[in-house]
KOLMIKOL-618007 format. One record per atom (N, C-alpha, C): x, y, z; residue in one letter. Coordinates in steps of 0.02 Angstrom, whole numbers, plus 50000, padded with zeros to 5 digits. Example, Ala and Ser with C-alpha at 12.3 -4.5 7.8 and 13.67 -1.06 7.14 Angstrom:
BEGIN
506604971650390A
506154977550390A
506604983550390A
506424988850354S
506844994750357S
506455000250394S
END
This chain:
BEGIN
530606245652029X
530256247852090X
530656253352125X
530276259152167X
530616264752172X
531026262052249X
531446263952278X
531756261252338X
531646268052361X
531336268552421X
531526275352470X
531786272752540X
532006278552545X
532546279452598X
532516283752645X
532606281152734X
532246284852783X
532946289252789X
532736296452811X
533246300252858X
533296301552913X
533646306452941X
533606306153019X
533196310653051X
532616314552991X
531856316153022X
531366311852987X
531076312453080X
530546308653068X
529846307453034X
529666304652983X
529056308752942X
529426308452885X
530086310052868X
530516311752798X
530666308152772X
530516305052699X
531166301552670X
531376303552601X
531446297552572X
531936299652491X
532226294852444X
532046296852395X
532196291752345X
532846295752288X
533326290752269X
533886295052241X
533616294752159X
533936299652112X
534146299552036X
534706295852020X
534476292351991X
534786286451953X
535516288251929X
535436296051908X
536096297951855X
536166305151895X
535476308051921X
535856316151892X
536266315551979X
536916322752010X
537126324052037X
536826330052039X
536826329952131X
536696336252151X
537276338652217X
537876342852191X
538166342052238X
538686336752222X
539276331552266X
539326327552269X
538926322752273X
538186322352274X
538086317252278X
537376314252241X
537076309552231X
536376309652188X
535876313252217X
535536317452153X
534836321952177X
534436318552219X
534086319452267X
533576316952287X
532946318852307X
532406315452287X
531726316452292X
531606316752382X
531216323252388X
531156322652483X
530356322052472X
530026318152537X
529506315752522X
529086317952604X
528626318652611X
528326318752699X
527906312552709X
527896309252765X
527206306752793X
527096307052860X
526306308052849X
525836309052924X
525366305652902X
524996306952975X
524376305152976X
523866311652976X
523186310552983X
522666316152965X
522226312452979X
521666313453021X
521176311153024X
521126303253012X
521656298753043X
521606292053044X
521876290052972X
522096295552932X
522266289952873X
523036293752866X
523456288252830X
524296291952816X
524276294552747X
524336299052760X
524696302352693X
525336303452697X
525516302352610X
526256305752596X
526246311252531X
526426315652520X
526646321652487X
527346324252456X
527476323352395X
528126324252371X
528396332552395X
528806333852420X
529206341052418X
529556343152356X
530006338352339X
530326340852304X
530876340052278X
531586338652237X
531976338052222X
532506340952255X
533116339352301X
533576344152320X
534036350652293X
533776347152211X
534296352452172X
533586358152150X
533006361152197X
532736362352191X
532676367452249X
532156373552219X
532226377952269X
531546378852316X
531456381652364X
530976382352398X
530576388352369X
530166388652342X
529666396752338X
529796400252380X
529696399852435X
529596403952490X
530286407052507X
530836404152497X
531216408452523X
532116408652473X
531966403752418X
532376403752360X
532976397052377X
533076395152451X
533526390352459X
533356384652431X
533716378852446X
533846373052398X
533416370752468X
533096364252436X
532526358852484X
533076354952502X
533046353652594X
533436348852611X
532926343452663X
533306339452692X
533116336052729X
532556339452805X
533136344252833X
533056348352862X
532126352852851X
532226353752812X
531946359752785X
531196356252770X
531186349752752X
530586346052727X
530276345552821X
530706342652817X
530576340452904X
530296346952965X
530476353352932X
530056358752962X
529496360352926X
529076357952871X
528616360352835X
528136352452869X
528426347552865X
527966342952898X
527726344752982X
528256347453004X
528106349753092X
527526355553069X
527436360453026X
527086366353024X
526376362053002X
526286357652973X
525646353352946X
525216350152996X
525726347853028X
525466343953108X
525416349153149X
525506354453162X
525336359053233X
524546363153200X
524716363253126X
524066365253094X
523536361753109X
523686357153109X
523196349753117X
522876350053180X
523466349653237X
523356351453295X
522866353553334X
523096360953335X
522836364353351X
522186370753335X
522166365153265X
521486367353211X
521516375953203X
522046377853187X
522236387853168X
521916389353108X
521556391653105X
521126394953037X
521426397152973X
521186393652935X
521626397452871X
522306394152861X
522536390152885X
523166386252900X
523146380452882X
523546378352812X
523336372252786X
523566366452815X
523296360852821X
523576354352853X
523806347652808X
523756350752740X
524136346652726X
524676351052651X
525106347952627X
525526352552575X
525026353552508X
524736349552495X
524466351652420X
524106358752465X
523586358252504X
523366365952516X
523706370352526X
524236369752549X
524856376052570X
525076378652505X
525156370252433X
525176374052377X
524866378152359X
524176376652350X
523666379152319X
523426388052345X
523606386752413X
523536392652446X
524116395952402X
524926394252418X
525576399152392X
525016401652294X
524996395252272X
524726396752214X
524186402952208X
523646401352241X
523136407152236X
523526415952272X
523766414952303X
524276422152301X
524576423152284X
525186419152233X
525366421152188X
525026424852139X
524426422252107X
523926424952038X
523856430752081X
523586430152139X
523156437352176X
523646444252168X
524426440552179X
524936445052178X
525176448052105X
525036444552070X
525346444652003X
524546449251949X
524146446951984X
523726452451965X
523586459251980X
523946460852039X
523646466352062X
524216467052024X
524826466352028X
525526467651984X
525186471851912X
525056467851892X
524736468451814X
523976474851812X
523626472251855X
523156479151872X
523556487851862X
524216485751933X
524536491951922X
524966496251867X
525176488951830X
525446490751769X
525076493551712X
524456491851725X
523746494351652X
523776500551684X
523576502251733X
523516507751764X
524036515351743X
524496510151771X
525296517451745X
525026517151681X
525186511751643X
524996512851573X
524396518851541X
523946516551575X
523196520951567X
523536528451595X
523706530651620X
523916537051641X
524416537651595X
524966534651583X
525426536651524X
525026538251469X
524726537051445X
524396535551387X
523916543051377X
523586542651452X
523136548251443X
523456556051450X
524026554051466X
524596558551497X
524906563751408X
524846557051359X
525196559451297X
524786566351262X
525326572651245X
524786577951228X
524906575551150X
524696582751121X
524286581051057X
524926582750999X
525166586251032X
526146588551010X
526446583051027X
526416580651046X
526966575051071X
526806570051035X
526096566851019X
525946562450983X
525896563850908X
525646571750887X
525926572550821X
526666573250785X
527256577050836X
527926574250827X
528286567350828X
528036563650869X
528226557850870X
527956552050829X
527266552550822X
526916548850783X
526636548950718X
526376552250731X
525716555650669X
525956556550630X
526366563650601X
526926566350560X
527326562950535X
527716556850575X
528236552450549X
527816548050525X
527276545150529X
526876539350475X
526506542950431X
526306548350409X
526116554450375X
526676556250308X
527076554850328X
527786556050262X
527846549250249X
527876545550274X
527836537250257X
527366535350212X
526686536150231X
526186536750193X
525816540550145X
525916546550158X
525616551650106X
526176554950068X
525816558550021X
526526562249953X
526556567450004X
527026569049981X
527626576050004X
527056583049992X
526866584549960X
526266590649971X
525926590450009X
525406582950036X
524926583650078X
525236581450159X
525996581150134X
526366582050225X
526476588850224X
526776593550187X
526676600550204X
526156603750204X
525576603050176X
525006606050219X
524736605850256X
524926597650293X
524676599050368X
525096600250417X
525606601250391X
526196602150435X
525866609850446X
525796612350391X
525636620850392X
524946621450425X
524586617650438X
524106617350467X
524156615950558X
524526613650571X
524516611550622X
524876616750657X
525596619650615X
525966623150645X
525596630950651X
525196632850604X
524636639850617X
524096639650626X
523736633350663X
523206636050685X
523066630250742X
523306623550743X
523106617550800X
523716618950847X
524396619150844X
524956619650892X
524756625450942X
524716632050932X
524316634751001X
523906634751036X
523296630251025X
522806628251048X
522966621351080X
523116615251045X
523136607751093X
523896606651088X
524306610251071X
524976606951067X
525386602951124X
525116608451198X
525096606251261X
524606601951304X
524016600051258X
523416599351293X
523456589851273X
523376586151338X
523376578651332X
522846576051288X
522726573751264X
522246569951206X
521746569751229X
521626565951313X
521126565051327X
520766569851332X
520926577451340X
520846582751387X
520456587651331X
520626585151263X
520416589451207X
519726587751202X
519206592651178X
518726594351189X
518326598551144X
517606598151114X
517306598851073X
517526607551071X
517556609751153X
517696617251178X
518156619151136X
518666615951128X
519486619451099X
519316617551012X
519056613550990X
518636613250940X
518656619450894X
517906622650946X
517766625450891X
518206634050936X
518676634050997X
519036639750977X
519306638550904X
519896634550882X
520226633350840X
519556636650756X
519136633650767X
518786636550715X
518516644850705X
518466646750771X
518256653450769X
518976659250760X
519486655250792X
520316659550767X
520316659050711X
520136653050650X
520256653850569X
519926658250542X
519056658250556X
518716661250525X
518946668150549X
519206670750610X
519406679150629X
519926680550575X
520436673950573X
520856676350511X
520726676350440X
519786675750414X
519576675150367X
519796670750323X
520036665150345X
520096658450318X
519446656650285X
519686651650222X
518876649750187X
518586642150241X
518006644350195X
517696636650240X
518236630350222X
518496630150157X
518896623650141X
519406622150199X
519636628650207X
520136626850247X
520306625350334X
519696627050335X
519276623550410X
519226618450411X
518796616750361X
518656608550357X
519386604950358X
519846607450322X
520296605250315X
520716603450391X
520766608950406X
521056607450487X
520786602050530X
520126602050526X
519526598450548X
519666590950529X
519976589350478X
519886583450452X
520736581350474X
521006585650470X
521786583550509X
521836581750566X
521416585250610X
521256583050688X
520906576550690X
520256576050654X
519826569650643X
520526563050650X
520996563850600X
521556558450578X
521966558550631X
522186563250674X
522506560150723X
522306559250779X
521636559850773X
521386555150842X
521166549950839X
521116547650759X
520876539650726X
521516537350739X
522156540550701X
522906537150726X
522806535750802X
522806540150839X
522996538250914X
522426534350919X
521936533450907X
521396525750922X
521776521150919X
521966517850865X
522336513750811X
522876511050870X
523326516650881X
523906515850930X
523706513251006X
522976514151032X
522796510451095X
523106517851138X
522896522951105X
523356529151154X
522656533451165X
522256533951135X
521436535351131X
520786531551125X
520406532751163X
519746529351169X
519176533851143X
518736531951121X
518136535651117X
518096538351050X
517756542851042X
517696546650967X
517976553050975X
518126556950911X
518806560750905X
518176567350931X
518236571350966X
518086579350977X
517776582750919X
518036580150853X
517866585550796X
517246580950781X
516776575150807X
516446571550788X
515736577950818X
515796582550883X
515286584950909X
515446592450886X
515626594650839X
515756599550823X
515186600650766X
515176605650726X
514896608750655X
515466609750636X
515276606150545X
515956609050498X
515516611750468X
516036615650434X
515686620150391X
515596617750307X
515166621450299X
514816618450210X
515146622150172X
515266618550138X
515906621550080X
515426622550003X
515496626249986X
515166628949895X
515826632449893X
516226628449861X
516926627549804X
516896627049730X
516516628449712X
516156624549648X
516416629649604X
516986627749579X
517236634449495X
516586634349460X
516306643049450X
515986643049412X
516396645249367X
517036645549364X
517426648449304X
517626643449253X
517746645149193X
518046640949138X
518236645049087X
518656643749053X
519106646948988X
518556642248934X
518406648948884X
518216647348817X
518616646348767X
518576643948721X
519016640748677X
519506646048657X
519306652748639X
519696658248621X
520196658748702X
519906659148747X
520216662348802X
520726656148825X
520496648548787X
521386645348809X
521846646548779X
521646647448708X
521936649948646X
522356655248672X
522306658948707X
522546667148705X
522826663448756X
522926659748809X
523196658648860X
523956653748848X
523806648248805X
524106644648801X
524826647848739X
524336654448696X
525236656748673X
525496664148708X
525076664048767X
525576669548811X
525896665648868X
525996660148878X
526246654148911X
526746652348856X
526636651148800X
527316649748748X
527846653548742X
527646660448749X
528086665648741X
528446666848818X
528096664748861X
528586663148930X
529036657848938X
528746653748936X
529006646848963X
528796641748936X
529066636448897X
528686631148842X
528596626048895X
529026626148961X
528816619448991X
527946621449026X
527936628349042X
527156628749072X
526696628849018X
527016629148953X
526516629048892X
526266623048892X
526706616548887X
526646611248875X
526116607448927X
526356609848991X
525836608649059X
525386609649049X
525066616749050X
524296618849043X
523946615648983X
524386615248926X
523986610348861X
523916603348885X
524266602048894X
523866592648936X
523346593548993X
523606599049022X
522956601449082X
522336600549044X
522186605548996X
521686606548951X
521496600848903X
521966598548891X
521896592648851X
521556584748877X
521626585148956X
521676578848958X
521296579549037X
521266585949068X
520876584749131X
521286582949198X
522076582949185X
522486581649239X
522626587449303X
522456583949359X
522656588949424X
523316589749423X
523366597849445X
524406598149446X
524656594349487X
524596590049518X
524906584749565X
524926577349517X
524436578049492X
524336571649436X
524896572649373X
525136580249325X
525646583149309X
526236581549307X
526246584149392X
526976584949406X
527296576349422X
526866571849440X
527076564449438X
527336561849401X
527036565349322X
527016559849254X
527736558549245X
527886550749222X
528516550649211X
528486551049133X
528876547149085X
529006544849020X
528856536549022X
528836533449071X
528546527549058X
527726527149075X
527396533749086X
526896532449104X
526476534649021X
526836535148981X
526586534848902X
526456529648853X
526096529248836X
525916522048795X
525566525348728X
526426525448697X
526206528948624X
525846526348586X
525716518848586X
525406515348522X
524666516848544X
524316516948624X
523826517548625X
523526524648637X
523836528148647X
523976536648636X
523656539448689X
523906534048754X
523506536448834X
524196536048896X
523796539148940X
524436542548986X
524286536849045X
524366533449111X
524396530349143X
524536535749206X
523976536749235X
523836542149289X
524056538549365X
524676535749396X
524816532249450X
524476533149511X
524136534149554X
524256532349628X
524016541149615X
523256543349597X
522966547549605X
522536548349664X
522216555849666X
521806556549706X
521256549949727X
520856548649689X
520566543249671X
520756537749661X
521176533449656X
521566529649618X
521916527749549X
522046524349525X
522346525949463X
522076524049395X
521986528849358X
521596527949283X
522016530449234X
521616530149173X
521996530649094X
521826538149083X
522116542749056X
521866546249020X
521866546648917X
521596547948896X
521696547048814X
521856553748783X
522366552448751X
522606559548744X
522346561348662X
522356569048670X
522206571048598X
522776571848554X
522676573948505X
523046574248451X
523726579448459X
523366586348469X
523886590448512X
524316588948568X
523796584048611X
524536582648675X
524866577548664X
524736574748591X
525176568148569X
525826572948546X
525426576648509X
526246580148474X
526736583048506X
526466588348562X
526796590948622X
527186584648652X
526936580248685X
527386573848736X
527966572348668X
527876572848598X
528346570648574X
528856573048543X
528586579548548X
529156585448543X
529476584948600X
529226585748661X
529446585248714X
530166579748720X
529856572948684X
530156568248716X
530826568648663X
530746570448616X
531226571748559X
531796575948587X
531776580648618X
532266587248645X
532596583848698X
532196579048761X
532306576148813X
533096572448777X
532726568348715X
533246562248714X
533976564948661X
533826571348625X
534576573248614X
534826576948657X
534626580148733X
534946581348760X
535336576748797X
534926570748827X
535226563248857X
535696562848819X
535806559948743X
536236559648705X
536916562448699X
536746570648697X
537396574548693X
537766574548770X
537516571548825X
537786569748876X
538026562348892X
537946559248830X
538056551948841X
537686549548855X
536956549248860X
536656545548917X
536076544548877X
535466540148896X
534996538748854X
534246542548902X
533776542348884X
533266548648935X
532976540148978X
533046540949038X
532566537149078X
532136534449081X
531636529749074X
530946530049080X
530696530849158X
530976532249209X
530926536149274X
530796543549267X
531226547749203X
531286553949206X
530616557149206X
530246561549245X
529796565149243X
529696568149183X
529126569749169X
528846572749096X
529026579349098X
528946583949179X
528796590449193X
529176591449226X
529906589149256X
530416591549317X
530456599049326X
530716596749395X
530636604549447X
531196609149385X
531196615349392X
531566620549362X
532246620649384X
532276618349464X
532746619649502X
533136614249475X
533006607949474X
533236603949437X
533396598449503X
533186601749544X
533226594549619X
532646590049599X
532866584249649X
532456577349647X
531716579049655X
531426574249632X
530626575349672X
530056580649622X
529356578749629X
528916582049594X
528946589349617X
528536593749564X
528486601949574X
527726601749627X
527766604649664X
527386606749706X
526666610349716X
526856617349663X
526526621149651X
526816623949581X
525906626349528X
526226629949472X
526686638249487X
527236638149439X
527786642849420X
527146651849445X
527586655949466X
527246662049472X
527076664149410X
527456663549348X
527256663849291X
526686663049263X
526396660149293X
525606657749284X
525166662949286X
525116664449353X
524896669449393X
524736675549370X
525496677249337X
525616681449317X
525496684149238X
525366678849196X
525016675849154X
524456680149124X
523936675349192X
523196677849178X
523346682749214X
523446686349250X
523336692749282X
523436700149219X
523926698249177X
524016701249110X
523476700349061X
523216695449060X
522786694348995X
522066699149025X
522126699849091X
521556702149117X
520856696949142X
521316691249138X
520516685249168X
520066685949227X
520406691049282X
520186691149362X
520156697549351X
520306701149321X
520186710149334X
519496711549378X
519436715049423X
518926714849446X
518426710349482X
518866703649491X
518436698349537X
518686696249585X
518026697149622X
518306694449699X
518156689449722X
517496686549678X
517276679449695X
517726671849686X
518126671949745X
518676664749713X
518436659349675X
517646658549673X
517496655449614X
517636657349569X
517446662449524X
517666665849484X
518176666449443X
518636666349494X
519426665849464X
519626660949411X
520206663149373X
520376657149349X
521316657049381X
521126647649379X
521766647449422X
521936640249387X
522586637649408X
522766634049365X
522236626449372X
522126625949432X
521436620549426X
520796622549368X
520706629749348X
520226630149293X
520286627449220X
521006626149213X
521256622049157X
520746615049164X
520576611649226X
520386603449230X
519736605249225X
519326611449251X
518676610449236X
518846614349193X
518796617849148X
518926621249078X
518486615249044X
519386609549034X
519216604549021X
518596599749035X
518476599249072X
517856594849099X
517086599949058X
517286604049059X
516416609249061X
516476606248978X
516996609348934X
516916606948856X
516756599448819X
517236594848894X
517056589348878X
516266585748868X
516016589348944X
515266588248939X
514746592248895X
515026596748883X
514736601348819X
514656598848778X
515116594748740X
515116591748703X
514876584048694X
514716582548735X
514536575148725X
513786574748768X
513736577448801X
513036576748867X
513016571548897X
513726567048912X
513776560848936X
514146563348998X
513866561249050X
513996561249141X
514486557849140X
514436550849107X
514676544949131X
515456546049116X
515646548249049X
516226547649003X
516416553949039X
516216558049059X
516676564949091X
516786563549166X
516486558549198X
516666557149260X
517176552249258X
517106548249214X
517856543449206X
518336548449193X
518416551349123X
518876554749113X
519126559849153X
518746562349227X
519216566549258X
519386561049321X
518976553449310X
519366551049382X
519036552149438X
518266556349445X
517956557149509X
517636550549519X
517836546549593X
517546542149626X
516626542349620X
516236546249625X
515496545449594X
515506549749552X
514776549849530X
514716556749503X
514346562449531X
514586563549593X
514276568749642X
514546577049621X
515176573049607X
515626579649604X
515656581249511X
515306577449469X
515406578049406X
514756580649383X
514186578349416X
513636582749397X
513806593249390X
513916592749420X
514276601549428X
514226602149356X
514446599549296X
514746600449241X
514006600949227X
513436596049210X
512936595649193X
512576601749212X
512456601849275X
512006611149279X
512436615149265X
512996614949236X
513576621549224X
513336621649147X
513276616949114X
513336619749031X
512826623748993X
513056629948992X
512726636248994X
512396635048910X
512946628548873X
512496628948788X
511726624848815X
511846621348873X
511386615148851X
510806619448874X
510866622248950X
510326626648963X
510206631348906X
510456635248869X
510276640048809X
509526634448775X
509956628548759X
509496624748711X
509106622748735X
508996620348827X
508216620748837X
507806624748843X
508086632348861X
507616636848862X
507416637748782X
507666639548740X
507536637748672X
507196632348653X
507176626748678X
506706621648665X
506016622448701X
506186625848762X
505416627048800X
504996631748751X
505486637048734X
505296645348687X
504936642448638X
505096636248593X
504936633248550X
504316629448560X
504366626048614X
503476624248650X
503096628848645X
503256633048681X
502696638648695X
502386642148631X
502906644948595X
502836646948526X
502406641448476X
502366635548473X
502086630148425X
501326631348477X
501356630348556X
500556630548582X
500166635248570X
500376641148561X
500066648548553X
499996648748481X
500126648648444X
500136645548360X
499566644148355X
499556635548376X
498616631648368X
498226633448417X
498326637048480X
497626640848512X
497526645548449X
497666648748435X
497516653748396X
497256650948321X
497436645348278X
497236642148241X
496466639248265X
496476635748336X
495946632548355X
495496639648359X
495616644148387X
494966650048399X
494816652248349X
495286652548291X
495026656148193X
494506650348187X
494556645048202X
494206637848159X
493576638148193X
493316639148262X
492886640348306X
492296648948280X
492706655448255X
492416657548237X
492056656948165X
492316652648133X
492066650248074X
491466645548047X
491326642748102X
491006636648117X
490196639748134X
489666636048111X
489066639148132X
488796632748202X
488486635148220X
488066631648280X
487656626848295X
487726621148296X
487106614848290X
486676615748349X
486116616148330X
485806616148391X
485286608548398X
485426604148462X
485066599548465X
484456598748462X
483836595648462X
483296594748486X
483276591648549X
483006593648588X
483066589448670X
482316583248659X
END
């Protein structure tokens, strides 16, 4: 049974802790009683080794005994809003606390919301964007938007807060490219860099709404190589590339051979070969990652290749890697090649492939090696399906191209139509000899 114990205010008492010390002496529970409206109440305060809310000191005797006097004059003299007994005085401290602690928190969303809206578009692409951009993407497609951002988005929003950017600055940024006769690709391109870091800053809770380039016009891109090397013209290509450089020989023949993008190339290691099944293992592509099947020629090449690789390992002690790249940089530093050798370039510009063209379709460039490849492949087979695997395009939106491109197959329908027409005009003319030959029945009605 609890024993309490009166003090020397009146209304106050107290019951001790068994064990704990407060002070010299046992903690004690301080307690009030009054009356209210004809009935007594009592109300715990509090522990002595305990502090007051209101003003951080320790609960004493004293101290209880002035919160019971403030209850009774409440009582009293009936003061509005003035609780008369302690649980309401709690409940009251309680409900201003939350009231206080919210507006607290209101003000803090607030700064926040202004920080936030405060961040420009430089500040969040240095700090943010860019640094999860090399984290995430290969090393080529961080320098082109680096080069993107730094010549044509950094003078326009570099200073300008996120929120503040605007369909307006939009399409300046688009009308400065096109003055600098930039292609449509490369609009879009910018276009689609901006799109990503205002999805990043969504993501981050640093942007609301939809990105600016959503109310814009992009522009329509017709990219479409109508160019391709004929069998003679890889021929002629691939041994004025031998007589330069055997490592760009070797490149452009798997190019041709096999339909690989120079980024897809410059990846390949030596473990990505699987001699017994005589296919290449294309990693962490545009698309994702597929097989290619190699021909007979780029079997022999990878194994000439790999032959030279491993007595040079050898005469250095060492055995060849299966890390080691197929195609390493020239320079001989870490890391894939970037872009094809000027040698290239320089190449076809000799053989005469572009003499006279201005249409960048037209051109041939080292991407014409993959449709080269692709146009013969479908030439040869009239299968969509097998030339869209084999280059790796996600539908076949982008592989049809090949189908209205093959200039044999159209030959052979117009030749097949020529051939209609020719067989119909044939038997009209058979049918009208047979008609004049014929005499006339005449009915009886």
């Amino acid at each position: 049974m609890v024993k309490w114990l009166k003090t020397n205010f009146s209304g106050v008492r107290y019951r001790e802790h068994p064990t704990r010390k407060h002070g010299i002496r046992f903690d004690r529970y301080l307690a009030i009683r009054y009356q209210k409206d004809g009935k007594r109440i009592e109300e715990g305060i509090g522990w002595t080794s305990e502090r007051d809310p209101e003003d951080g000191e320790f609960w004493t005797e004293k101290k209880a005994a002035l919160v019971l006097e403030r209850l009774k004059s409440a009582a009293r003299h009936g003061t509005e809003g003035a609780p008369t007994r302690l649980a309401e005085k709690r409940e009251i401290e309680r409900q201003r606390k939350e009231a206080e602690q919210k507006r607290l928190d209101e003000e803090k969303a607030e700064r926040e919301r202004l920080e936030k809206e405060a961040v420009t578009f430089g500040t969040f692409w240095k700090e943010t964007y860019f640094p999860q951009c090399k984290t995430d993407k290969g090393e080529r497609t961080c320098v082109n938007e680096e080069v993107i951002y730094r010549l044509h988005l950094a003078g326009t929003l570099e200073n300008l807060p996120l929120s503040e950017i605007s369909p307006f600055h939009i399409e300046r940024i688009k009308k400065d490219m096109a003055d600098k006769k930039m292609s449509a690709r490369s609009i879009q391109y910018a276009l689609q860099v901006m799109r990503q870091v205002f999805h990043r800053a969504k993501e981050n809770k640093i942007y609301a709404g939809e990105p600016p380039t959503k109310a814009v016009k992009w522009p329509k891109l017709d990219n479409v190589k109508l160019r391709y090397l004929s069998i003679e013209e890889a021929e002629k290509l691939l041994a004025a590339l031998a007589a330069k450089s055997k490592n760009l020989h070797d490149a452009a023949l798997l190019s041709l051979h096999s339909g690989l993008r120079f980024g897809e190339l410059a990846a390949l290691t030596w473990s990505c070969v699987n001699w017994e099944a005589g296919t290449l293992a294309i990693l962490n592509a545009k698309t994702g990652s597929r097989i290619a099947y190699l021909t007979e020629a780029a079997k022999v090449m990878l194994k000439a290749r790999k032959e030279t690789r491993e007595n040079s390992a050898k005469k250095a002690g060492k055995e060849l890697a299966p890390d080691e790249r197929i195609f390493p940089k020239r320079s001989g530093k870490d890391g894939a090649m970037t872009e094809a050798s000027k040698v290239f370039a320089d190449t076809v510009k000799k053989l005469g492939f572009n003499a006279g063209v201005t249409d960048r379709k037209q051109k041939v460039t080292w991407h014409t090696l993959r449709h080269s490849y692709a146009t013969h492949l479908y030439t040869s087979t009239h299968d969509l399906y097998l030339t869209q695997r084999s280059l790796g395009h996600a539908t076949s939106t982008m592989t049809t191209r090949y189908a209205k491109m093959s200039e044999n197959r159209l030959r052979e329908g117009a030749a097949a139509l020529e051939k209609a027409f020719l067989k119909g005009t044939k038997s009209a003319e058979s049918d009208a000899g047979q008609d004049q030959g014929r005499q006339a029945v005449n009915f009886t009605k």
